[in-house]
KOLGU-4560 file (N, C-alpha, C; in nm, 3 decimals, padded with zeros to 5 digits):
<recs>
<n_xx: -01.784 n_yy: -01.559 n_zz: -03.095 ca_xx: -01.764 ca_yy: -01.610 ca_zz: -03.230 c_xx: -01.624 c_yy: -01.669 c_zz: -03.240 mol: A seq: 1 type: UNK>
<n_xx: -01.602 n_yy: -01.780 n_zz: -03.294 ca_xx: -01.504 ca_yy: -01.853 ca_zz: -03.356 c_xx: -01.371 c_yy: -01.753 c_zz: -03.384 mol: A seq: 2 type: UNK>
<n_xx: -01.308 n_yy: -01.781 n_zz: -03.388 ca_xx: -01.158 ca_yy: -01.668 ca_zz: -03.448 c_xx: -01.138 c_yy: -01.746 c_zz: -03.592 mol: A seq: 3 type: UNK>
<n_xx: -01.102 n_yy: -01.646 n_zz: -03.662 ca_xx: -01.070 ca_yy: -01.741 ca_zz: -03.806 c_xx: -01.187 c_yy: -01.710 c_zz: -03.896 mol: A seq: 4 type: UNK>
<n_xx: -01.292 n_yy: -01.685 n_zz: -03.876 ca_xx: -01.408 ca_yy: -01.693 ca_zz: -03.922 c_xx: -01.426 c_yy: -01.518 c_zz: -03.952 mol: A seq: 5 type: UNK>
<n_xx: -01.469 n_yy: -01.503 n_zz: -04.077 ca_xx: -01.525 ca_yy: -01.367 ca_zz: -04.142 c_xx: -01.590 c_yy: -01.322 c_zz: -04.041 mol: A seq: 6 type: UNK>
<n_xx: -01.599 n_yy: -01.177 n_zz: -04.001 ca_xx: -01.723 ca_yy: -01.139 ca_zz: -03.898 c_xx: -01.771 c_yy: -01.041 c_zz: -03.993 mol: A seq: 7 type: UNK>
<n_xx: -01.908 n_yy: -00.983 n_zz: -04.001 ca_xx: -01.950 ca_yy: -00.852 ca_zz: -04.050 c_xx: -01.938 c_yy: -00.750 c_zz: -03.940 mol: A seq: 8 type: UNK>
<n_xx: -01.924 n_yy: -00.607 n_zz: -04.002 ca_xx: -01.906 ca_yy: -00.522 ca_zz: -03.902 c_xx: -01.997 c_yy: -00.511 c_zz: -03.781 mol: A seq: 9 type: UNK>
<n_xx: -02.128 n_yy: -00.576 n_zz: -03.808 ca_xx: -02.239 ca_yy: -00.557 ca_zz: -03.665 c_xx: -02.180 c_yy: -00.669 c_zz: -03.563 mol: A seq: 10 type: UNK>
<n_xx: -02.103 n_yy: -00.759 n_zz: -03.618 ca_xx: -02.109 ca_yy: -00.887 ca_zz: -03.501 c_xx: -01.963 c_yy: -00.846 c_zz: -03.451 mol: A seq: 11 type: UNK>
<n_xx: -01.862 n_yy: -00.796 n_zz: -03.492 ca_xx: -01.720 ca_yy: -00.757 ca_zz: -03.494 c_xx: -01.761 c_yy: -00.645 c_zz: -03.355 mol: A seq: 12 type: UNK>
<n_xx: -01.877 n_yy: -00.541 n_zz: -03.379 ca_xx: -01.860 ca_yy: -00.444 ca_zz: -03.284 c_xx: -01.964 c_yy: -00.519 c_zz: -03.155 mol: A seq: 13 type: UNK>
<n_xx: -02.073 n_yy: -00.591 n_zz: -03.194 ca_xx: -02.106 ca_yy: -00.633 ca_zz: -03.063 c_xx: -02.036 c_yy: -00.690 c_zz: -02.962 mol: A seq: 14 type: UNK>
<n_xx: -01.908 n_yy: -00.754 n_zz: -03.030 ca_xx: -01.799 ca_yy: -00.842 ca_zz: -03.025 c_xx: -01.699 c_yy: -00.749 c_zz: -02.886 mol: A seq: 15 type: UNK>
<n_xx: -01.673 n_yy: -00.625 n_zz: -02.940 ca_xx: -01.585 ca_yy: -00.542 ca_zz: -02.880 c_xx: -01.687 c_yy: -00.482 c_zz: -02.807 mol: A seq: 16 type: UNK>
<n_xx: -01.810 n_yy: -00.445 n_zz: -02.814 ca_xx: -01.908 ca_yy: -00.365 ca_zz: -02.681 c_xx: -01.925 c_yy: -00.473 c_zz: -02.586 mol: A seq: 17 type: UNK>
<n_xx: -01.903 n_yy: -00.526 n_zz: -02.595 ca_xx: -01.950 ca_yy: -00.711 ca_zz: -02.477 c_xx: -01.796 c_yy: -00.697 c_zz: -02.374 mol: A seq: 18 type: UNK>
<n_xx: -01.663 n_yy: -00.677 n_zz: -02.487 ca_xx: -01.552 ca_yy: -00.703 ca_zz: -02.425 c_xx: -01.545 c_yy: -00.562 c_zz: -02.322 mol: A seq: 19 type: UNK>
<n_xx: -01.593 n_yy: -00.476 n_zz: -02.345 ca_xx: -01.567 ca_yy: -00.321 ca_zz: -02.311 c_xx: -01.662 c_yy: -00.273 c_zz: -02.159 mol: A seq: 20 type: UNK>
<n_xx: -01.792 n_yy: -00.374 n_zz: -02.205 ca_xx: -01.843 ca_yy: -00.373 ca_zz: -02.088 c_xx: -01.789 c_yy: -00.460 c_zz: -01.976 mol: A seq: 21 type: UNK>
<n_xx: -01.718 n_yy: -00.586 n_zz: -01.998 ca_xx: -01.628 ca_yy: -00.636 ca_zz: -01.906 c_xx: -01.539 c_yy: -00.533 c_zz: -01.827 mol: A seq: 22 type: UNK>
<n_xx: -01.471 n_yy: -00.492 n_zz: -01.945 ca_xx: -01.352 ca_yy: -00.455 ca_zz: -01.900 c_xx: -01.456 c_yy: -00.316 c_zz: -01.811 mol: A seq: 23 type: UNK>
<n_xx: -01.507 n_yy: -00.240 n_zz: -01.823 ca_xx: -01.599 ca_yy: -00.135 ca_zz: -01.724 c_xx: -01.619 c_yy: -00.205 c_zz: -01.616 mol: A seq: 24 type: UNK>
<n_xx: -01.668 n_yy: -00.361 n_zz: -01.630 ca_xx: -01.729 ca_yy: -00.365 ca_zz: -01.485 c_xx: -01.613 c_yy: -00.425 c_zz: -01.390 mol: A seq: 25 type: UNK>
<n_xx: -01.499 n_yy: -00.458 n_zz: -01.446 ca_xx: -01.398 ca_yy: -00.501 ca_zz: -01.363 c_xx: -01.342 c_yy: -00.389 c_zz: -01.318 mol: A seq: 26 type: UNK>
<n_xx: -01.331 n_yy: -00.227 n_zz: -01.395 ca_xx: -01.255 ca_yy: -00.114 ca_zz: -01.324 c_xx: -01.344 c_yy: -00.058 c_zz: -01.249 mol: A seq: 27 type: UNK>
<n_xx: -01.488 n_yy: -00.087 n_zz: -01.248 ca_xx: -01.577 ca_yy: -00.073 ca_zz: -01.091 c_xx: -01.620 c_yy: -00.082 c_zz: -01.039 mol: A seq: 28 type: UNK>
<n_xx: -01.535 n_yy: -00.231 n_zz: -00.983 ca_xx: -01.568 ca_yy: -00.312 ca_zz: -00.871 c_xx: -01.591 c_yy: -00.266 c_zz: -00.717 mol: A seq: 29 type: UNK>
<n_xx: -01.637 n_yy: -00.272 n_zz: -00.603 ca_xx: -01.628 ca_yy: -00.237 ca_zz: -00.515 c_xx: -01.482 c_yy: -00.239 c_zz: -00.394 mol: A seq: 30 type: UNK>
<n_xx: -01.445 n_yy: -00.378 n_zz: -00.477 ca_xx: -01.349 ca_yy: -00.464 ca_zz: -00.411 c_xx: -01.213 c_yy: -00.501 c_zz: -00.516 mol: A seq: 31 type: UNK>
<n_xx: -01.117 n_yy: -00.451 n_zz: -00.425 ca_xx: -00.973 ca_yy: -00.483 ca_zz: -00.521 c_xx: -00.926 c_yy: -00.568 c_zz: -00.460 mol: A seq: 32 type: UNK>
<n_xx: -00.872 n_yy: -00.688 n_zz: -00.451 ca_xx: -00.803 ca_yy: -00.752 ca_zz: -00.401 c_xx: -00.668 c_yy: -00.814 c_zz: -00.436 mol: A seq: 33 type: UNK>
<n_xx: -00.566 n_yy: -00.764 n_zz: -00.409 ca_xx: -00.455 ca_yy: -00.794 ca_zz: -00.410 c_xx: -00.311 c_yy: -00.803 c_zz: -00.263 mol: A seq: 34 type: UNK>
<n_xx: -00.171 n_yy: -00.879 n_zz: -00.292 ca_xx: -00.133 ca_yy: -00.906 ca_zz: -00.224 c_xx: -00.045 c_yy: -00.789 c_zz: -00.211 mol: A seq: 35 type: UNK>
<n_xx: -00.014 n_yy: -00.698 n_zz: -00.306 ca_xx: 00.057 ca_yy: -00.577 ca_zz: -00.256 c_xx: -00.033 c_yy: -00.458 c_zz: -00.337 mol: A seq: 36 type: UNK>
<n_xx: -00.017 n_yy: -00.318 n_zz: -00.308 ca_xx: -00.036 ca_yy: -00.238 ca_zz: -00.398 c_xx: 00.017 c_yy: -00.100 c_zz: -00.383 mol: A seq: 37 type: UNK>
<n_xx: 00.066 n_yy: -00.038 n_zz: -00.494 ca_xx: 00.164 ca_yy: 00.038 ca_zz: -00.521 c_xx: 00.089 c_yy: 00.169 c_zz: -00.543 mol: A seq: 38 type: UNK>
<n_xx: 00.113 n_yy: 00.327 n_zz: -00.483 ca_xx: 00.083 ca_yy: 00.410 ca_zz: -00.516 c_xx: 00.188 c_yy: 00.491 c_zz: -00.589 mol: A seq: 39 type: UNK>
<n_xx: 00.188 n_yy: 00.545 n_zz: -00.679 ca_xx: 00.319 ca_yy: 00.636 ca_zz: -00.750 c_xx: 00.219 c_yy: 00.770 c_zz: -00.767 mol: A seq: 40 type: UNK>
<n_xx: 00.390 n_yy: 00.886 n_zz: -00.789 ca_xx: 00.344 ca_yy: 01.005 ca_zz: -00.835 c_xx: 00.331 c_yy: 01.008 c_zz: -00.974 mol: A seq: 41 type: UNK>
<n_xx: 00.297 n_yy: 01.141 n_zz: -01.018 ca_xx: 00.312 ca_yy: 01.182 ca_zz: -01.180 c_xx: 00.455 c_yy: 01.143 c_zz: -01.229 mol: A seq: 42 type: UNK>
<n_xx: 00.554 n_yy: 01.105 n_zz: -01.187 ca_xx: 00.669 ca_yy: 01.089 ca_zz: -01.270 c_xx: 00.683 c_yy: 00.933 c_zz: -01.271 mol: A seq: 43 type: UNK>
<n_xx: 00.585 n_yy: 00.822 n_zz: -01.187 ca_xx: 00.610 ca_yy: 00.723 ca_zz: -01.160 c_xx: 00.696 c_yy: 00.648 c_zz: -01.067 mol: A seq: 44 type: UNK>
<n_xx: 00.708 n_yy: 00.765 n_zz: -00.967 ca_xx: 00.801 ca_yy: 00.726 ca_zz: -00.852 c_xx: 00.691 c_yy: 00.629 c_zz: -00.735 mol: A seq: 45 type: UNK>
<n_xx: 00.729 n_yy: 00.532 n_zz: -00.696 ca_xx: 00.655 ca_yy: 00.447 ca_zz: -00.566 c_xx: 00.663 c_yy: 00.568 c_zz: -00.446 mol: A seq: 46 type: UNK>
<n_xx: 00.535 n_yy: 00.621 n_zz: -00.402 ca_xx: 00.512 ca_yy: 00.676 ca_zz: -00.288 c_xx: 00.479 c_yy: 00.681 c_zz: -00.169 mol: A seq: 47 type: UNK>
<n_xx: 00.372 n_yy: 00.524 n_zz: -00.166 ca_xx: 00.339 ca_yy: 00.463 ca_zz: -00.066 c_xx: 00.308 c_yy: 00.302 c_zz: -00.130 mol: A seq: 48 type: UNK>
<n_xx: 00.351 n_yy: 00.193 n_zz: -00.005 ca_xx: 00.273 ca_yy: 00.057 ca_zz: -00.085 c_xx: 00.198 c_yy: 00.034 c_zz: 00.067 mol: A seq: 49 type: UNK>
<n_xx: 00.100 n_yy: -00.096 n_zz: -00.024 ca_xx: -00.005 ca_yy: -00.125 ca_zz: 00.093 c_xx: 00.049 c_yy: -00.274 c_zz: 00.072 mol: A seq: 50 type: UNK>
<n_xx: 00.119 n_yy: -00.348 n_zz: 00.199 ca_xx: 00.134 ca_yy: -00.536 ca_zz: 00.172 c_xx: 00.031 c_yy: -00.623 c_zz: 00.266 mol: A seq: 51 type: UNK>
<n_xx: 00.026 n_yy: -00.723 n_zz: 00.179 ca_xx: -00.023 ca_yy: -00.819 ca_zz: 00.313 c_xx: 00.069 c_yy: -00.959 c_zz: 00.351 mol: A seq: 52 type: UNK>
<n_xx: 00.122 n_yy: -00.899 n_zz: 00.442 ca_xx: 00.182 ca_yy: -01.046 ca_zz: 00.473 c_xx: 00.152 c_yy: -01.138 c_zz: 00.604 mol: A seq: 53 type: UNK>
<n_xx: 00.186 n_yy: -01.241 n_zz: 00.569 ca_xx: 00.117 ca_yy: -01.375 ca_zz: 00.702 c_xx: 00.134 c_yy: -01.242 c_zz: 00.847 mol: A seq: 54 type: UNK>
<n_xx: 00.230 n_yy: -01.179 n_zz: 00.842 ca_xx: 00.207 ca_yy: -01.159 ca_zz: 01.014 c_xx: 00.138 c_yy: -01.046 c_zz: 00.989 mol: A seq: 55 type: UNK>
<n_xx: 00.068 n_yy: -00.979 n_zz: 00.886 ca_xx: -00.026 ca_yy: -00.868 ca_zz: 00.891 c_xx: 00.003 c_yy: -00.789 c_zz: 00.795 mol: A seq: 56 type: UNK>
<n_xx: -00.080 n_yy: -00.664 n_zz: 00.785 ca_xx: -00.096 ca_yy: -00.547 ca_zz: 00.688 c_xx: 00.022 c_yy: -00.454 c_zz: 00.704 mol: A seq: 57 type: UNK>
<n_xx: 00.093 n_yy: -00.425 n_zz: 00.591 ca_xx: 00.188 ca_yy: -00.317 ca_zz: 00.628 c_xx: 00.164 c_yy: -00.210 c_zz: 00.563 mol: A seq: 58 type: UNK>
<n_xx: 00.146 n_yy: -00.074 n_zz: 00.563 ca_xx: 00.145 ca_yy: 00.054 ca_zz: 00.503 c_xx: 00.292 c_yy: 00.123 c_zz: 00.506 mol: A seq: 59 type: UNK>
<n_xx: 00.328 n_yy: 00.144 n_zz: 00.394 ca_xx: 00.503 ca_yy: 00.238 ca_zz: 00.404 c_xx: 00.461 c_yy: 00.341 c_zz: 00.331 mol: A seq: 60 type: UNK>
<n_xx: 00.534 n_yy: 00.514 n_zz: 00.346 ca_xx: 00.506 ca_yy: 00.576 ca_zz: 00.281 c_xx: 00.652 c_yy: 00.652 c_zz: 00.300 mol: A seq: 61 type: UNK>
<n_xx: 00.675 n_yy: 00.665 n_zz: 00.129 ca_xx: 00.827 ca_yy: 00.718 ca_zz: 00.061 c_xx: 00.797 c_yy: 00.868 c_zz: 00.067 mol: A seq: 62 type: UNK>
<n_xx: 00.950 n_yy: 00.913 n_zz: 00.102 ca_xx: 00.973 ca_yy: 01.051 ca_zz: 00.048 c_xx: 00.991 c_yy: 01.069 c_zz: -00.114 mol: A seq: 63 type: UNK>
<n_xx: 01.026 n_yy: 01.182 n_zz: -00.142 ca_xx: 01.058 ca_yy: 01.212 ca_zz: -00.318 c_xx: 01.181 c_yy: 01.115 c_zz: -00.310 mol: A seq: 64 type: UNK>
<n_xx: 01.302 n_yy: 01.081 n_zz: -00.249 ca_xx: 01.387 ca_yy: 00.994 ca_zz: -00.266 c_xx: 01.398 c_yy: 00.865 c_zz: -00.249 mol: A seq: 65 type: UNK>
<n_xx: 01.269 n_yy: 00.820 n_zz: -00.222 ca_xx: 01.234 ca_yy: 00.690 ca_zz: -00.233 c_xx: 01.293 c_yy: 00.611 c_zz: -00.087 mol: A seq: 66 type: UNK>
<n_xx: 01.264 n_yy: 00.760 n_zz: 00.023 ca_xx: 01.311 ca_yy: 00.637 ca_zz: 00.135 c_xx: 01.159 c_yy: 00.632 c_zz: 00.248 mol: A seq: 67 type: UNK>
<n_xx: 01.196 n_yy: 00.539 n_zz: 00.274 ca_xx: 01.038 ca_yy: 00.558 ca_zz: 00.414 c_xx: 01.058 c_yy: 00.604 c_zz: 00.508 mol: A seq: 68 type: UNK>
<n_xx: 00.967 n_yy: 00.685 n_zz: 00.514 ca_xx: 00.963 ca_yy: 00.817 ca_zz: 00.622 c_xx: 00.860 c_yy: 00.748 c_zz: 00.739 mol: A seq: 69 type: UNK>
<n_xx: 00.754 n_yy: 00.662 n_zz: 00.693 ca_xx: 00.673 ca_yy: 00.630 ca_zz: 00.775 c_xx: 00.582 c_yy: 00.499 c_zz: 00.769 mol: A seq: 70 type: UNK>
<n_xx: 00.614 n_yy: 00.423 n_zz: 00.861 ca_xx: 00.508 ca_yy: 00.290 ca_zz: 00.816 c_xx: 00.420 c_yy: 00.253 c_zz: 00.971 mol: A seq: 71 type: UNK>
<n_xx: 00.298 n_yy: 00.187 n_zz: 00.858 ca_xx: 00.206 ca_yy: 00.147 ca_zz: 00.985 c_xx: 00.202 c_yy: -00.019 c_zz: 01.003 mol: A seq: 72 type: UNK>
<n_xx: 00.193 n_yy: -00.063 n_zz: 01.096 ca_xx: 00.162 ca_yy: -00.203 ca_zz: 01.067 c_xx: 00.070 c_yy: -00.264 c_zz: 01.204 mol: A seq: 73 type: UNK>
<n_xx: 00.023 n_yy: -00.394 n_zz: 01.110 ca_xx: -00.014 ca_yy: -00.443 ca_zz: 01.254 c_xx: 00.013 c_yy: -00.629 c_zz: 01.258 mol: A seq: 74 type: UNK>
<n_xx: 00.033 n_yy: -00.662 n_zz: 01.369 ca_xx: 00.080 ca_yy: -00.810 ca_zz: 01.382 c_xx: 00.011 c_yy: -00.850 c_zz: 01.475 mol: A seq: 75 type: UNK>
<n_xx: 00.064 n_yy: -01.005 n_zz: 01.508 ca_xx: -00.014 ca_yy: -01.059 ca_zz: 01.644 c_xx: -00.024 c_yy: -00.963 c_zz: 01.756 mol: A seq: 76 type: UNK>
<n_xx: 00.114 n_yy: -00.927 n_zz: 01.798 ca_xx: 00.123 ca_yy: -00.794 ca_zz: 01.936 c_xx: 00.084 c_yy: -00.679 c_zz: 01.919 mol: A seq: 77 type: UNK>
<n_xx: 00.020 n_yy: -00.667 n_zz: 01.828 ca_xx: -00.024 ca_yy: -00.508 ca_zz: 01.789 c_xx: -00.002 c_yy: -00.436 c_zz: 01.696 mol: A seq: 78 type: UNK>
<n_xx: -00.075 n_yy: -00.303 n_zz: 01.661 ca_xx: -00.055 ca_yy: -00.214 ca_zz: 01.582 c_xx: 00.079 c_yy: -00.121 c_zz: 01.631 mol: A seq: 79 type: UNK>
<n_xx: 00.176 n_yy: -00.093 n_zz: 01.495 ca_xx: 00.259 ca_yy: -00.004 ca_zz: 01.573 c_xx: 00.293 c_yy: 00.112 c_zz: 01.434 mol: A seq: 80 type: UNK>
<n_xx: 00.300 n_yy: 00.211 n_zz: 01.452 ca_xx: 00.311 ca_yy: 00.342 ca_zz: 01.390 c_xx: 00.482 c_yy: 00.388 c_zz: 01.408 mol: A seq: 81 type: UNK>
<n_xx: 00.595 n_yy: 00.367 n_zz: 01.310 ca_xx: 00.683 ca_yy: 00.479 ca_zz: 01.320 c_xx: 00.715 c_yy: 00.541 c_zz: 01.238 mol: A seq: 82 type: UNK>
<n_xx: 00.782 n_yy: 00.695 n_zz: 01.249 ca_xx: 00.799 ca_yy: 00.804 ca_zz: 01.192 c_xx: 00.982 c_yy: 00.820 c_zz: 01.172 mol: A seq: 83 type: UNK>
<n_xx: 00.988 n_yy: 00.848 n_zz: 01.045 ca_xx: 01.137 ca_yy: 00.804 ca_zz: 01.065 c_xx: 01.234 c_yy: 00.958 c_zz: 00.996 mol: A seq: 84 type: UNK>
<n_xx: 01.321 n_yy: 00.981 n_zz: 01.003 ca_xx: 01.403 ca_yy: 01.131 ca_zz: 00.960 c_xx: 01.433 c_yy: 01.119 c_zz: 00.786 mol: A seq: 85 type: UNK>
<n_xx: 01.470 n_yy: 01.258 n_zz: 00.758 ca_xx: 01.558 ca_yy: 01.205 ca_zz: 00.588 c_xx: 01.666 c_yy: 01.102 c_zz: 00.607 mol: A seq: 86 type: UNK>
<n_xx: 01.727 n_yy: 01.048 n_zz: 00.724 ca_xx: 01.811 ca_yy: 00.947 ca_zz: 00.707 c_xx: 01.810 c_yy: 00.820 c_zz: 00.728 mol: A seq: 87 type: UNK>
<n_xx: 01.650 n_yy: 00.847 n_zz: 00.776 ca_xx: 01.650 ca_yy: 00.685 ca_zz: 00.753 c_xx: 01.616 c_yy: 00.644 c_zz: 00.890 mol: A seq: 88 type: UNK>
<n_xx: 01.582 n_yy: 00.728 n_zz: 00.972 ca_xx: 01.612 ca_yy: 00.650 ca_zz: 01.158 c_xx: 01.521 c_yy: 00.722 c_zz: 01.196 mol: A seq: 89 type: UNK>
<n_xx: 01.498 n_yy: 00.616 n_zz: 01.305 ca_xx: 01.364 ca_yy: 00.610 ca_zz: 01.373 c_xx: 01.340 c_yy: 00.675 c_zz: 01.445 mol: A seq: 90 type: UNK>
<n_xx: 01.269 n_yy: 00.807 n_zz: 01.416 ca_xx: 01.270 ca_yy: 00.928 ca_zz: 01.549 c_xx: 01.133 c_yy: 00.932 c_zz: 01.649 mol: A seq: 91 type: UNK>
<n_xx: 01.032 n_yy: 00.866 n_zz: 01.636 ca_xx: 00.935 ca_yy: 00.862 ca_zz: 01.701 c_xx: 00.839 c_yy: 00.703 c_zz: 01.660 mol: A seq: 92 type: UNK>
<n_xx: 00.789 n_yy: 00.650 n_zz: 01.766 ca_xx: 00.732 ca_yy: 00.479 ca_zz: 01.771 c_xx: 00.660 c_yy: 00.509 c_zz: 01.833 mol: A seq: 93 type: UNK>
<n_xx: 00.500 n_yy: 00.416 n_zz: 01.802 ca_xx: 00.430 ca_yy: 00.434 ca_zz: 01.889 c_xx: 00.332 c_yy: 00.250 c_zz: 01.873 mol: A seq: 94 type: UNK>
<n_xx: 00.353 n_yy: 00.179 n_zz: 01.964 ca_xx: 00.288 ca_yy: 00.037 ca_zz: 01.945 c_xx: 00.136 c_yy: 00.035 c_zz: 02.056 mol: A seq: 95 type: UNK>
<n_xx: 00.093 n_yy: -00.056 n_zz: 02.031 ca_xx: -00.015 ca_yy: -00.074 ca_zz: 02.168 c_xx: 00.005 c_yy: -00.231 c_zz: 02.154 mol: A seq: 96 type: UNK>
<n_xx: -00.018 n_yy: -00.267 n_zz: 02.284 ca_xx: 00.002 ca_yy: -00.419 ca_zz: 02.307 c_xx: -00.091 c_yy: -00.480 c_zz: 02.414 mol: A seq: 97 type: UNK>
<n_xx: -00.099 n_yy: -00.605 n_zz: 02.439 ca_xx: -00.174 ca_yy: -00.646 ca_zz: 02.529 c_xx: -00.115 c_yy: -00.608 c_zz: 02.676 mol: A seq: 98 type: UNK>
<n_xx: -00.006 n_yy: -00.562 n_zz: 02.705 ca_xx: 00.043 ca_yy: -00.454 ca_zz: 02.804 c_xx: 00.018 c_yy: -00.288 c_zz: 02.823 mol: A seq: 99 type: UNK>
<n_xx: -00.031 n_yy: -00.259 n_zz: 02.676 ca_xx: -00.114 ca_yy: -00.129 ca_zz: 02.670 c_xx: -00.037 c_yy: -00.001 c_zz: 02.572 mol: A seq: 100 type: UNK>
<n_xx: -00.061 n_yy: 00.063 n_zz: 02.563 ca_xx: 00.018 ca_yy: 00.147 ca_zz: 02.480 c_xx: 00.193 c_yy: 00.191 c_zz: 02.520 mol: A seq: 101 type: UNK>
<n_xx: 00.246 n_yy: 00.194 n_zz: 02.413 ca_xx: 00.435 ca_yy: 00.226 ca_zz: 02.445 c_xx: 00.432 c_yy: 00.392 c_zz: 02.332 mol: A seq: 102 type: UNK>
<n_xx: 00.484 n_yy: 00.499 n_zz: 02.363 ca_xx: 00.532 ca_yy: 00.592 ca_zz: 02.283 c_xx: 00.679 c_yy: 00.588 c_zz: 02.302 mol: A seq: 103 type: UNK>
<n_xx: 00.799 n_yy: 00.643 n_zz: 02.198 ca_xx: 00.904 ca_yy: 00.638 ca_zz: 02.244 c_xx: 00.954 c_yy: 00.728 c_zz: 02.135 mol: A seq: 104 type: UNK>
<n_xx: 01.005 n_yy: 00.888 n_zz: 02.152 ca_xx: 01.092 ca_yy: 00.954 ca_zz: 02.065 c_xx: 01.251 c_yy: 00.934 c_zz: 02.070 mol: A seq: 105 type: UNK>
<n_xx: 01.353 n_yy: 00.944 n_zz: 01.922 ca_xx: 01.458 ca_yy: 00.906 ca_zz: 01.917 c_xx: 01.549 c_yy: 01.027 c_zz: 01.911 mol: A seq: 106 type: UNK>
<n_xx: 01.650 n_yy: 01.059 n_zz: 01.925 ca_xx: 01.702 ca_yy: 01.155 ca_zz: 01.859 c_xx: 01.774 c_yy: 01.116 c_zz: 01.750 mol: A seq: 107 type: UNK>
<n_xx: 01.860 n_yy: 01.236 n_zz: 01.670 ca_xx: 01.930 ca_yy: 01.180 ca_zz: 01.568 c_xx: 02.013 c_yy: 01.051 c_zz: 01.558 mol: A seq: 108 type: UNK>
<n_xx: 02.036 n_yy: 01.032 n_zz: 01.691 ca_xx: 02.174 ca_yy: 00.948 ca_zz: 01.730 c_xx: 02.091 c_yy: 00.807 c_zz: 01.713 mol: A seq: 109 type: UNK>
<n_xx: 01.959 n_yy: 00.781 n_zz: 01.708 ca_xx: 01.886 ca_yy: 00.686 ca_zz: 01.759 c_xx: 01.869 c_yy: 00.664 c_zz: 01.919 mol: A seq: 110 type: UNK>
<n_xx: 01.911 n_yy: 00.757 n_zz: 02.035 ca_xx: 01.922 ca_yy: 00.710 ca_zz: 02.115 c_xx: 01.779 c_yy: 00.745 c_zz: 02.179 mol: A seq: 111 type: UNK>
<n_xx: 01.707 n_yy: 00.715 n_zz: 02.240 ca_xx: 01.536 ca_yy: 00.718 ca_zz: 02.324 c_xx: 01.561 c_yy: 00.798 c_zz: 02.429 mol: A seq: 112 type: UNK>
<n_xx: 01.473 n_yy: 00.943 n_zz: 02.377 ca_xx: 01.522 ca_yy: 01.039 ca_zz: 02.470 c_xx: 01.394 c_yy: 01.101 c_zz: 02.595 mol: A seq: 113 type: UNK>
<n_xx: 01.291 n_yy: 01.024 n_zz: 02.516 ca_xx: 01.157 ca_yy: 01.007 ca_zz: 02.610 c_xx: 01.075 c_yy: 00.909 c_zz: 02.551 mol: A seq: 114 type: UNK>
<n_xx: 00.970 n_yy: 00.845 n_zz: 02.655 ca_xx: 00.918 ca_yy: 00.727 ca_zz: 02.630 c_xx: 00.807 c_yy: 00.735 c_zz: 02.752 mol: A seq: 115 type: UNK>
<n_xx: 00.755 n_yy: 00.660 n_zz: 02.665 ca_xx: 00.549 ca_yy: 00.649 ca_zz: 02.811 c_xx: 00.525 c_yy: 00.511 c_zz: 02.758 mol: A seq: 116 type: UNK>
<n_xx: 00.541 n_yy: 00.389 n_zz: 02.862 ca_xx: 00.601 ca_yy: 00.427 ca_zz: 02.964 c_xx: 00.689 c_yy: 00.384 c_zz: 02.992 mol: A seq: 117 type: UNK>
</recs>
């Protein structure tokens, strides 16, 4: 119906049950598609995001202080998984490549204190 125009209450609510069923069938869709997406806790802190960018999918996931402890990704050379400390550094990597799988643990220092292979 026109805007501007008198509605009676039956055409006013068919009006809003039409809009309501939209809005239902868009919150359950099978398929979300977007270019980033944000998970938060109950206080609204970012906990994990999901991106897509040209060189691939990235997964990060925050501590309570909002630093990343852990991200997954994958690119042309592969999927690679690292695990990182409360400070921020990279204590364990793990990639696979068209050369085959790499593991590599860090210590605090960052320095690679074992690795396969």
């Amino acid at each position: 119906m026109e805007r501007g125009l008198v509605m009676t209450t039956e055409e006013r609510l068919a009006e809003v049950e039409q809009e309501l069923e939209a809005v239902k069938q868009a919150l359950t869709t099978e398929t979300v598609r977007a270019e980033r997406i944000e998970l938060v806790d109950g206080g609204g802190n970012v906990r994990a995001t999901l991106t897509a960018h040209a060189d691939g999918p990235r997964l990060n996931l925050y501590d309570a202080a909002g630093k990343t402890r852990a991200y997954l990704t994958v690119s042309a050379i592969g999927p690679r998984l690292v695990l990182r400390d409360a400070a921020g550094k990279d204590r364990a990597g793990m990639s696979v490549t068209d050369d085959g799988p790499f593991l590599r643990l860090h210590d605090a220092a960052g320095k690679t204190f074992w690795r396969a292979p």
